[in-house]
C-alpha positions in Angstrom: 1.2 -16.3 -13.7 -2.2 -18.1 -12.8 -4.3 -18.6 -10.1 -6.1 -21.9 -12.4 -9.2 -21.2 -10.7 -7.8 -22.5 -7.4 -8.2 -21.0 -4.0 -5.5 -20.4 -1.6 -5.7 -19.8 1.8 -2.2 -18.1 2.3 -1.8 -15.1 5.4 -1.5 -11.8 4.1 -0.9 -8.9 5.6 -2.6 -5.6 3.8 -1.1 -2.4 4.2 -2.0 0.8 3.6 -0.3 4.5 4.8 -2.2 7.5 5.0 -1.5 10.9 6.9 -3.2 14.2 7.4 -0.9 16.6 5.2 -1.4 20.1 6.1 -3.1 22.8 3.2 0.7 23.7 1.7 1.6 20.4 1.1 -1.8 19.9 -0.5 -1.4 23.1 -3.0 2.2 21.8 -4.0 1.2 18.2 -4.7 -1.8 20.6 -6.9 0.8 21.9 -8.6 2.4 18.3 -9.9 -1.5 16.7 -10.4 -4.5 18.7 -10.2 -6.6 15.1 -10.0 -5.9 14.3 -6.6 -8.5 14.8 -4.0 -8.6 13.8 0.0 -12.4 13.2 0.6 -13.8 11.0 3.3 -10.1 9.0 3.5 -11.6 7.1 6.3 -14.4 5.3 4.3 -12.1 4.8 1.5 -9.9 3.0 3.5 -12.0 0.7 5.4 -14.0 0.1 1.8 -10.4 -1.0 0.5 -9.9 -3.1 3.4 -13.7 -4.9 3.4 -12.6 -6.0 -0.2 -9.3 -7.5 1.1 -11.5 -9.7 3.8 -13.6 -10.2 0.9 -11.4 -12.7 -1.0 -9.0 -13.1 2.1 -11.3 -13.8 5.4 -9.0 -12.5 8.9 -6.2 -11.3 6.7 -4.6 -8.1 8.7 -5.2 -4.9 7.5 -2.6 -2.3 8.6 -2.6 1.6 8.0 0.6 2.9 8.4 0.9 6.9 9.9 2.2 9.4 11.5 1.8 10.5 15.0 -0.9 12.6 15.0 -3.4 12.2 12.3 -7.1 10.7 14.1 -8.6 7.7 12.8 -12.3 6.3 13.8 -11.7 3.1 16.2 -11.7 0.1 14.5 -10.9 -3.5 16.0 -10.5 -5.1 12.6 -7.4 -2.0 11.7 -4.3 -2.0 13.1 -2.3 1.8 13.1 1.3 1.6 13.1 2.7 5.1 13.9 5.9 6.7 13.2 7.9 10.4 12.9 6.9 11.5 9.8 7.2 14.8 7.7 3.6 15.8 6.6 5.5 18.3 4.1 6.9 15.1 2.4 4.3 12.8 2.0 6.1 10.4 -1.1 9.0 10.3 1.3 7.2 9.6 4.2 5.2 6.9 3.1 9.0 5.0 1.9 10.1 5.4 4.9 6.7 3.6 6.7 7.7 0.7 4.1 10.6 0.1 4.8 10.1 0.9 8.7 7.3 -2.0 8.6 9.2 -4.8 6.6 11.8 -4.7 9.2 9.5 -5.8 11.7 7.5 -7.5 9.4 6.1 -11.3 9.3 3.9 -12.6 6.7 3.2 -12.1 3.2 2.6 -8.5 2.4 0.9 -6.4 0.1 1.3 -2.4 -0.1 -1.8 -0.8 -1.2 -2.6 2.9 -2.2 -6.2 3.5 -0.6 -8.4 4.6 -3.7 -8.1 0.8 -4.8 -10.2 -2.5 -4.5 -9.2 -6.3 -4.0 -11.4 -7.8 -7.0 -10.2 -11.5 -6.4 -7.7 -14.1 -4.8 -4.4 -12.3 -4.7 -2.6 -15.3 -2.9 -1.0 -17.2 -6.1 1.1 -14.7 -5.9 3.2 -15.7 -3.7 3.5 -19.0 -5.3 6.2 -17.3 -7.5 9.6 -16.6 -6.7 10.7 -13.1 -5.7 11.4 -10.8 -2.8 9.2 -8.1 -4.4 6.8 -7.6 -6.7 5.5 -4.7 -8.7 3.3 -3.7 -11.5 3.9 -2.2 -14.8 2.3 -0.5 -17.6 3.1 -0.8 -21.2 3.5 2.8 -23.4 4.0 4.5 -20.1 7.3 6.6 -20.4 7.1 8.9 -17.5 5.9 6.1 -14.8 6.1 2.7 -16.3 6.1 1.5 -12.5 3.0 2.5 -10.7 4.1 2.1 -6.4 0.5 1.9 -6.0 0.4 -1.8 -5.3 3.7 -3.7 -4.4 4.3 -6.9 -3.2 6.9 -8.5 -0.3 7.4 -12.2 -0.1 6.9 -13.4 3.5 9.7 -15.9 2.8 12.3 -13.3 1.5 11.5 -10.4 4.1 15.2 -9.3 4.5 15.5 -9.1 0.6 12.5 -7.1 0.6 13.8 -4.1 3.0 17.1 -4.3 0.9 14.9 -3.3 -2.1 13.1 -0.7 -0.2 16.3 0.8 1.1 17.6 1.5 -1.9 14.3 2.7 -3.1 14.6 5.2 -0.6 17.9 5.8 -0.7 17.9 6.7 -4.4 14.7 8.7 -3.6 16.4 10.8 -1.1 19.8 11.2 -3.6 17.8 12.0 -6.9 14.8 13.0 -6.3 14.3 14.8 -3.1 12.8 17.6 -4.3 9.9 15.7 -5.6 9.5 14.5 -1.9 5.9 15.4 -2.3 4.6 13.2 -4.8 6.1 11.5 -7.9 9.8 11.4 -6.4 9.1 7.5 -5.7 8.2 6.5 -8.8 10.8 9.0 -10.8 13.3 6.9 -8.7 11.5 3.3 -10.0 11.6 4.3 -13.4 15.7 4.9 -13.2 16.4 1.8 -11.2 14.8 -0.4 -13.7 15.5 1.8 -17.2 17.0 -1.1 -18.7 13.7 -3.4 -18.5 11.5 -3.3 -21.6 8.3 -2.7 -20.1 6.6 -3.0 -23.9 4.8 -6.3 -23.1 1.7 -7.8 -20.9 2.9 -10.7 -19.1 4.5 -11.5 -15.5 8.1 -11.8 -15.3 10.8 -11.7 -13.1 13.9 -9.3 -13.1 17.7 -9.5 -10.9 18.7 -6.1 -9.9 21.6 -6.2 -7.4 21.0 -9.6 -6.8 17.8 -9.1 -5.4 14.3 -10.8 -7.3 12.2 -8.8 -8.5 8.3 -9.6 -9.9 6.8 -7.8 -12.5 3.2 -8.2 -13.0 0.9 -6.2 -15.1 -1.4 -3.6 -14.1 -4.1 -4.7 -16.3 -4.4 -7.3 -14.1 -2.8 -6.2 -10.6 -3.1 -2.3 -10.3 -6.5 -1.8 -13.2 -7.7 1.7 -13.8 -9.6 2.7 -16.9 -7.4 4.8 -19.9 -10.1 7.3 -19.6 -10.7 8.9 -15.8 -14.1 9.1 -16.0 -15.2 5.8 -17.6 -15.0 3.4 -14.4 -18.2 2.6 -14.3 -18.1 -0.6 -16.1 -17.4 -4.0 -14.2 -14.1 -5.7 -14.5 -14.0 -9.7 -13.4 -10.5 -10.3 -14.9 -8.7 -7.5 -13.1 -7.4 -8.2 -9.7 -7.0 -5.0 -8.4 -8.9 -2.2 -9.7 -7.5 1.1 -8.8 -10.0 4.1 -8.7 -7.1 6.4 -9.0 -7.4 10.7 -9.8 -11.1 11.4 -11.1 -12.3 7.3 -11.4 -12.8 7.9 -7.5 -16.2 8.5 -7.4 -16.8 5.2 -9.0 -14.9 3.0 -6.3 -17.7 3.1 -3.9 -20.9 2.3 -6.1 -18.3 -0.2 -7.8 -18.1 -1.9 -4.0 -21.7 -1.9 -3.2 -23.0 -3.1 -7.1 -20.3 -5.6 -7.2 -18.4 -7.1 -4.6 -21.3 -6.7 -1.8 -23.5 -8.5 -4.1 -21.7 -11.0 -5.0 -20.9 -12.1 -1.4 -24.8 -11.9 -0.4 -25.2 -14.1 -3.1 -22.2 -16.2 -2.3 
């Protein structure tokens, strides 16, 4: 897949989900990943969301929540609210998915908030699929990272079908991981039979639905080592600032893309 140095000017609708999750769910996500950390959420999202309107001017950018956690007034952010568990946060955030694509219109991209927009991202959606997501090569435990997933604003219906039996497969084998890395666990089984042991983008049929694979070198980048984002990364599309890279999304927006758009 290649954007040819074109650029598109197709809708798209970004979407993040966040929630406050109270201090136990914290200490058990600890317990799966000690590299996790909530600090200033609220910048991080709005950052994420300045790089989307970087390469996409008046795209819509969406956080998806609960009921109660507060966030800063913002005309440019859109909140969409609904009964979540903040003891389940994996779990929650499928069910905002596959809540929003029911009601959904447009071309949509789900994004975790520690990540960036580093270019176009509309050839995308000049391929075929109902949904997209990216892969990793010599990962066994998580070849699939849910990080950043696509839905085709053509195929909208075929997109919730996938998400349903996302979650529906969550909720049957992997419940008790309902705090963090149930999702994936349940991404890795539904596609076991895919050879993920390659670096190109290619399309899959499971249960009749399409699905997109494109690699996270290019779609979802974060650096093999945690602490060595620092560097500057033109061919990646979506740099992810995942675990301990966080404290280099920010400087990485300001050095970067904030230049780059005073000079454009």
């Amino acid at each position: 897949m290649s954007d040819s140095g074109l650029k598109f000017t197709v809708p798209i609708n970004f979407v993040t989900f966040y929630m406050d999750v109270t201090d136990r769910t914290m200490a058990d996500i600890h317990r799966t990943t000690s590299t996790i950390t909530v600090t200033e959420p609220h910048r991080y999202i709005r950052t994420m969301f300045a790089s989307a309107r970087r390469f996409h001017p008046g795209c819509r950018s969406i956080i998806l929540s609960d009921r109660a956690t507060p966030f800063p007034p913002g005309d440019d952010i859109e909140v969409i609210r609904n009964d979540l568990d903040r003891q389940q946060p994996m779990l929650s955030r499928s069910i905002a998915w596959l809540d929003y694509l029911r009601g959904a219109d447009g071309h949509t991209i789900f994004l975790d908030s520690d990540l960036l927009i580093n270019g176009d991202l509309a050839h995308v959606f000049a391929a075929d699929f109902a949904v997209a997501l990216t892969y990793r090569d010599g990962d066994k435990k998580w070849p699939i990272n849910a990080g950043v997933n696509f839905a085709h604003g053509a195929r909208l219906d075929e997109a919730a079908a996938f998400h349903e039996t996302w979650l529906n497969e969550f909720r049957r084998g992997h419940g008790e991981r309902s705090v963090w890395g149930g999702d994936q666990d349940t991404l890795r089984e539904l596609f076991a039979a895919v050879d993920f042991a390659r670096e190109d983008s290619f399309n899959w049929r499971l249960g009749g639905l399409d699905i997109c694979f494109l690699p996270c070198a290019r779609y979802n980048f974060s650096t093999a080592r945690a602490h060595e984002m620092d560097g500057y990364y033109p061919d990646a599309k979506v740099l992810h600032f995942k675990g301990k890279r966080k404290p280099f999304m920010l400087p990485y927006w300001r050095n970067y893309l904030m230049r780059e758009k005073a000079e454009g």
